[in-house]
C-alpha positions in Angstrom: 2.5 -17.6 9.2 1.0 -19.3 6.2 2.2 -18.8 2.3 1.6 -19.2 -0.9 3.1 -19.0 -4.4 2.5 -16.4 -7.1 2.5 -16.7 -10.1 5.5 -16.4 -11.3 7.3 -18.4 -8.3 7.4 -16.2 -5.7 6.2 -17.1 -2.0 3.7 -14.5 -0.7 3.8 -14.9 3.9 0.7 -13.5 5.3 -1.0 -14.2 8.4 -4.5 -14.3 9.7 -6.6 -13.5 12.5 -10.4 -13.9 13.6 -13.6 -15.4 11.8 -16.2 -14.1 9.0 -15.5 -12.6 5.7 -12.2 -12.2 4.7 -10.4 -8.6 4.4 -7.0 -8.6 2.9 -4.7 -5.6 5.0 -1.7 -3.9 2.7 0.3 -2.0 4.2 2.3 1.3 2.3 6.4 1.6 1.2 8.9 -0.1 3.4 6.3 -1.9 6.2 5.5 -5.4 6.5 2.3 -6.9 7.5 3.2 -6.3 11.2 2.6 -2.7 10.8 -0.9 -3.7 10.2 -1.3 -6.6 12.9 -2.8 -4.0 15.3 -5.7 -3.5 12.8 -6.0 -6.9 12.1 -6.3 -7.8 15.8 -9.1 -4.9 15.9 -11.4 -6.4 13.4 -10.5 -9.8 14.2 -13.8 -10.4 16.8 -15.8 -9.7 13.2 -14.1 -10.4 10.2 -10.7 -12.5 8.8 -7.8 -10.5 8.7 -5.2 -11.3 6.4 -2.0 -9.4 6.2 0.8 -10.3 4.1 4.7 -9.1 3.0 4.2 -7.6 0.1 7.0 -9.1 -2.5 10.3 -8.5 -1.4 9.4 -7.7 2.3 9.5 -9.5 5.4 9.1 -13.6 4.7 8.4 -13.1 1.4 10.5 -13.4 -1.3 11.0 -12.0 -5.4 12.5 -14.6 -7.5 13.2 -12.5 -10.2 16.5 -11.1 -10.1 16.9 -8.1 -11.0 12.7 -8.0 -11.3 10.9 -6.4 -13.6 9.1 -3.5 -11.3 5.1 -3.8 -12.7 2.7 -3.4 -10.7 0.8 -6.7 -12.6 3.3 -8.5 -10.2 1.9 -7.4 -6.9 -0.9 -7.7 -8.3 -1.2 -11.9 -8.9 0.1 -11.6 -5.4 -3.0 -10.0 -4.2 -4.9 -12.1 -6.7 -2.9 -15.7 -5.0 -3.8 -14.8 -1.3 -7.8 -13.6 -2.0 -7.8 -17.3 -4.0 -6.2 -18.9 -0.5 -8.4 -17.5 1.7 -11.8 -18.0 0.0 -11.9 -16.8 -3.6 -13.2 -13.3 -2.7 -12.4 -10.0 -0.1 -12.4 -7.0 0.6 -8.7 -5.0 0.2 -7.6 -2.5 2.7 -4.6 -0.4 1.6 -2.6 1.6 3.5 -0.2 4.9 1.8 0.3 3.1 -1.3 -0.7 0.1 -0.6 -4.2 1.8 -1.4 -3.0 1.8 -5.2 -2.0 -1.5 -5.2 -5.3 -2.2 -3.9 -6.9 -0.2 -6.3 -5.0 -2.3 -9.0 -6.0 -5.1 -8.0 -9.5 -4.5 -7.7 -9.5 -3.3 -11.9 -7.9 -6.5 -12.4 -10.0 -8.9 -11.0 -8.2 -10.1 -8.7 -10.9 -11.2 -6.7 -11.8 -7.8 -4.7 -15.2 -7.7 -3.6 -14.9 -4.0 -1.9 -12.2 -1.9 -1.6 -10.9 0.6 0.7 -8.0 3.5 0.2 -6.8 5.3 3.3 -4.1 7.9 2.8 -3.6 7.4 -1.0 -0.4 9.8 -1.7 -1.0 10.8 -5.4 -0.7 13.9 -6.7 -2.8 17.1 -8.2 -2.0 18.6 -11.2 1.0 21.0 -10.3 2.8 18.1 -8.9 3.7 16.0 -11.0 7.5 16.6 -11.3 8.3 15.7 -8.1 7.2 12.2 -8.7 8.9 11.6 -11.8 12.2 13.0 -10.7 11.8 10.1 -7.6 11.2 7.2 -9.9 14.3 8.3 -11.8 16.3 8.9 -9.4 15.1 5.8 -7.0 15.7 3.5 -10.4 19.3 4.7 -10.7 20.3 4.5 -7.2 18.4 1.0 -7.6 20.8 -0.2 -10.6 23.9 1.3 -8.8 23.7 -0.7 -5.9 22.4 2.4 -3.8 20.1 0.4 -1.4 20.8 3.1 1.5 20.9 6.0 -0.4 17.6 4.6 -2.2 16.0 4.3 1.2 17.2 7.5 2.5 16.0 9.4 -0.4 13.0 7.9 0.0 12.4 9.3 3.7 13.7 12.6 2.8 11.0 12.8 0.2 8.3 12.2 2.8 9.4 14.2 5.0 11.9 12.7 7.5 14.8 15.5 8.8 18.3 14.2 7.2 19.7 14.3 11.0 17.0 12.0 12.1 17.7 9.8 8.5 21.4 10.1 9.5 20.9 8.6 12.5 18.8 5.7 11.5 21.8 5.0 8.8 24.2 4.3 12.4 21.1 2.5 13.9 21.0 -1.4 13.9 17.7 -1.4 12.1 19.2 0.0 8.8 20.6 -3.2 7.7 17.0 -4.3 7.4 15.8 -1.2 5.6 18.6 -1.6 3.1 17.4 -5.0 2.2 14.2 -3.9 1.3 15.2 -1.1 -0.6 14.0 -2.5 -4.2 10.2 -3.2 -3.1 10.7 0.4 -3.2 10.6 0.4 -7.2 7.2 -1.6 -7.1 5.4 1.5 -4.6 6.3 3.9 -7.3 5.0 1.1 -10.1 1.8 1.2 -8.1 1.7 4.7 -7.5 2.5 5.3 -11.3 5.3 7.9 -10.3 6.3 7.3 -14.0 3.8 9.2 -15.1 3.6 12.0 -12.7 1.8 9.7 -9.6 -1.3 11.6 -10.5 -4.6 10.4 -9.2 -5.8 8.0 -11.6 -9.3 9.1 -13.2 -9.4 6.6 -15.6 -8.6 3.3 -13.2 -10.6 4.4 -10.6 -13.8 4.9 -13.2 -13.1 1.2 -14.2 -13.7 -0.2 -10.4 -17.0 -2.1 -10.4 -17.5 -2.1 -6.1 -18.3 -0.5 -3.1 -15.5 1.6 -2.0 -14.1 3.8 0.6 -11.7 6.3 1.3 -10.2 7.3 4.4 -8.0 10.3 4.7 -7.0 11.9 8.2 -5.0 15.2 6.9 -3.5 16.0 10.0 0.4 16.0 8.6 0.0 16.1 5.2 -3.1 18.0 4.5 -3.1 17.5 0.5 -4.2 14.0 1.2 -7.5 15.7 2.1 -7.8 17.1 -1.2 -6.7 13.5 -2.9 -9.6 11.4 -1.1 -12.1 14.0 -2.5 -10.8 13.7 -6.2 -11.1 9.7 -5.3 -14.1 9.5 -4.1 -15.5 12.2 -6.9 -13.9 9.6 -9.6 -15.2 6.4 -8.7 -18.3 5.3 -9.2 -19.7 3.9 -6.1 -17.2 6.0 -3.8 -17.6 7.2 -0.5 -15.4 9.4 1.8 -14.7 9.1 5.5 -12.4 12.4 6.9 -10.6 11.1 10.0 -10.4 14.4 11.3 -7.8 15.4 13.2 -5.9 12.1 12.4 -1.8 11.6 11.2 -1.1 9.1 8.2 0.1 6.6 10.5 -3.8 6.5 12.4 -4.4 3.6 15.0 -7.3 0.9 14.5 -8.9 3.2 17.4 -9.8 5.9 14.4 -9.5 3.5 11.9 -11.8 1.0 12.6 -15.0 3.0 13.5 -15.1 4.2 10.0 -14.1 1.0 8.2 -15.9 -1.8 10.0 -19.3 -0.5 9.3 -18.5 -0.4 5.4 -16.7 -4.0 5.6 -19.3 -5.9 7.4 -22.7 -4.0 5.3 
């Protein structure tokens, strides 16, 4: 584990893995970089793999307390670990790590291509739903609510409330409750205040290569999402991982993604 500090104090853990050009890994709401080490052991033979806690997660810390949730936060983050490991990389992200990603890359943080697998925005018709969330997850947030916060959040996505009830008795929910307000800074990045919409206007402001993956298998609107994506940015292309879950090994993954990271 290395780390480094952000800009505003706060220490960033990330790890890395293999030799060549470096490729930043970030993984979606509630995982830390060892959800991604598979991948990063995948590419490794090839590139630098770098995946990191986003703030709040894992080894990493977020000084401010309570913080504001803005997405510019994550986004020096980013910015502080491309600058560790070279100056310049291309930015995997996973769920909505891909909006972080994307973020980053408008900001000049030091992106030099990026990649979006599995970006969960919405079409027009559904944006409700993801401004009732960022309501709600803010109250439950200034409450105290870390449980309820995290258990609303896996009902949302899905999750049966017997199987979220169970997990609540488990000896893993302690751990889940702790990262409950990183929570706050996924909806920041998804801009869930606004509807979580995919974002036209960012997206036309993104000045490299990109790629988006989308496998459709469980939630088949994602299909639709990666096509509005790759219509909106400029030098976009789209990879259908057909047949594939949102949770896709580096088996599927990395056939499609290696070929546009190495180019």
């Amino acid at each position: 584990m290395e780390t480094i500090t952000s800009a505003d104090g706060t220490v960033i853990a990330y790890d890395r893995v293999g030799e060549g050009p470096p490729v930043l890994l970030l993984p979606g709401a509630t995982c830390t970089r060892g959800v991604l080490g598979p991948l990063a052991e995948a590419l490794s033979d090839h590139v630098t793999a770098v995946t990191i806690d986003r703030r709040g997660r894992g080894d990493s810390n977020d000084l401010a307390d309570p913080p504001p949730y803005v997405v510019e936060r994550e986004v020096e983050d980013v910015a502080a670990v491309v600058a560790a490991v070279g100056g310049s990389a291309a930015v995997y992200g996973h769920s909505s790590g891909a909006a972080l990603a994307l973020h980053a890359t408008v900001a000049g943080a030091g992106v030099s291509r990026l990649v979006m697998h599995d970006a969960p925005y919405s079409l027009p018709g559904g944006e409700q739903s993801a401004r009732e969330w960022h309501a709600q997850l803010h109250e439950m947030l200034e409450d105290g609510r870390r449980g309820d916060a995290v258990a609303a959040f896996l009902r949302m996505v899905g999750m049966p409330d017997g199987m979220i009830d169970g997990m609540r008795q488990g000896p893993g929910w302690p751990a889940m409750e702790a990262i409950a307000p990183s929570l706050a800074y996924d909806s920041a990045a998804m801009g869930d205040s606004a509807g979580g919409l995919v974002p036209s206007e960012l997206l036309a402001r993104v000045d490299v290569p990109a790629l988006v993956l989308a496998g459709g298998a469980d939630h088949g609107f994602m299909i639709d999402v990666a096509r509005q994506l790759t219509d909106d940015l400029p030098d976009g292309r789209m990879e259908h991982l057909v047949g594939a879950g949102h949770d896709a090994g580096p088996e599927v993954v990395v056939p499609q993604l290696l070929p546009f990271l190495v180019a």
